[in-house]
C-alpha positions as CSV (number, residue, x, y, z in Angstrom):
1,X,2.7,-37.1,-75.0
2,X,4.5,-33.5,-75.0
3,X,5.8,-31.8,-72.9
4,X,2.6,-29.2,-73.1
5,X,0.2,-32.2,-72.6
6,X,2.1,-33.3,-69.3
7,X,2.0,-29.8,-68.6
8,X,-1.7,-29.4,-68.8
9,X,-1.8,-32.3,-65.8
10,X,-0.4,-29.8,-63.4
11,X,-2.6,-27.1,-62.1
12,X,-3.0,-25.0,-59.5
13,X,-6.0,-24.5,-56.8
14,X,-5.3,-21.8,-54.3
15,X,-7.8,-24.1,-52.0
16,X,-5.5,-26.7,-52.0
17,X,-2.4,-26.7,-50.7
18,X,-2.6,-22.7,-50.5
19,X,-2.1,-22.9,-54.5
20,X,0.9,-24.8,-54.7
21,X,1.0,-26.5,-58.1
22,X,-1.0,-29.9,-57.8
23,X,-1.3,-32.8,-59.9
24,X,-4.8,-32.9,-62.2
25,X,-6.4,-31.6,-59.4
26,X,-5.8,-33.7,-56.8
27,X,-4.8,-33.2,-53.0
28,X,-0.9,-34.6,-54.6
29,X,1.3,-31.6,-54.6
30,X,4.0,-32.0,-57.6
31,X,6.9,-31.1,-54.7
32,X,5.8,-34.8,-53.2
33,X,5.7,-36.4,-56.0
34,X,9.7,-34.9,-56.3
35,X,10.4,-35.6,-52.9
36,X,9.8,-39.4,-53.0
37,X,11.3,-39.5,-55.9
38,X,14.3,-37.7,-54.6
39,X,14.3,-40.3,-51.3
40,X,14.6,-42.9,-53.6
41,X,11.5,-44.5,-54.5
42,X,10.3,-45.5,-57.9
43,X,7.6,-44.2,-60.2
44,X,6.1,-47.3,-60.0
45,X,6.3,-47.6,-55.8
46,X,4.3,-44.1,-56.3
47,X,2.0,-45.7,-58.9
48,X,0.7,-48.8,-56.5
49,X,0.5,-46.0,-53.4
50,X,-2.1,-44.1,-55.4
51,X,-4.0,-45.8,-58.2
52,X,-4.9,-42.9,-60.1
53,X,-1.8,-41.6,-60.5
54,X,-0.7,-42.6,-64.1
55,X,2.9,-42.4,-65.1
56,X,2.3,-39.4,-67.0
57,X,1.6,-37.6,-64.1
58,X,5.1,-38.3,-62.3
59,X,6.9,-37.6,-66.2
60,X,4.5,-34.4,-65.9
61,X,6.0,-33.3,-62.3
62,X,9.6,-33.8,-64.1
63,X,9.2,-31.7,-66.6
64,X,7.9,-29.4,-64.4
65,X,10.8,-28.9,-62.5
66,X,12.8,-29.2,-65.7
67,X,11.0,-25.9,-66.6
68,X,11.7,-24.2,-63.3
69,X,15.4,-25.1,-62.9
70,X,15.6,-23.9,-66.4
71,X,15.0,-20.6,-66.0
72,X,17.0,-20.3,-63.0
73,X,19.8,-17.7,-62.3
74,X,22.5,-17.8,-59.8
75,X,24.3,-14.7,-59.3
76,X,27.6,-14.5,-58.1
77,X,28.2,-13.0,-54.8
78,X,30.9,-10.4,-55.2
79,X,32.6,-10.0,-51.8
80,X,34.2,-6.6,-50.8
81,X,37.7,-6.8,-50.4
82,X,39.6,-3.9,-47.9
């Protein structure tokens, strides 16, 4: 699968979760799905916690965030010297 197919699996619903992107629709927000994997658990530990998730989905909510990181800027903070 590309990267626009996993795409496609994330939407948005401003009904759920006040629009925050969502995976195919569900009540999973893509930020859990990072968050447990950021605590350490495995895409498999989310797989068997909910059975319709397919492993697509969490490869979906990676390049997701690949996307977002990717187009961020950090500007440097120029201090003012006297």
């Amino acid at each position: 699968m590309n990267e626009q197919e996993l795409l496609a699996r994330i939407t948005v619903n401003p009904q759920i979760f006040a629009g925050k992107p969502i995976i195919r629709g569900r009540r999973l927000a893509v930020e859990q799905v990072l968050g447990m994997l950021a605590a350490g658990d495995t895409a498999e530990t989310l797989l068997a916690a909910y059975p319709w998730l397919e492993a697509e989905d969490v490869r979906a909510c990676l390049v997701y965030a690949h996307r977002l990181v990717g187009h961020e800027r950090v500007e440097p903070l120029l201090l003012e010297t006297a």
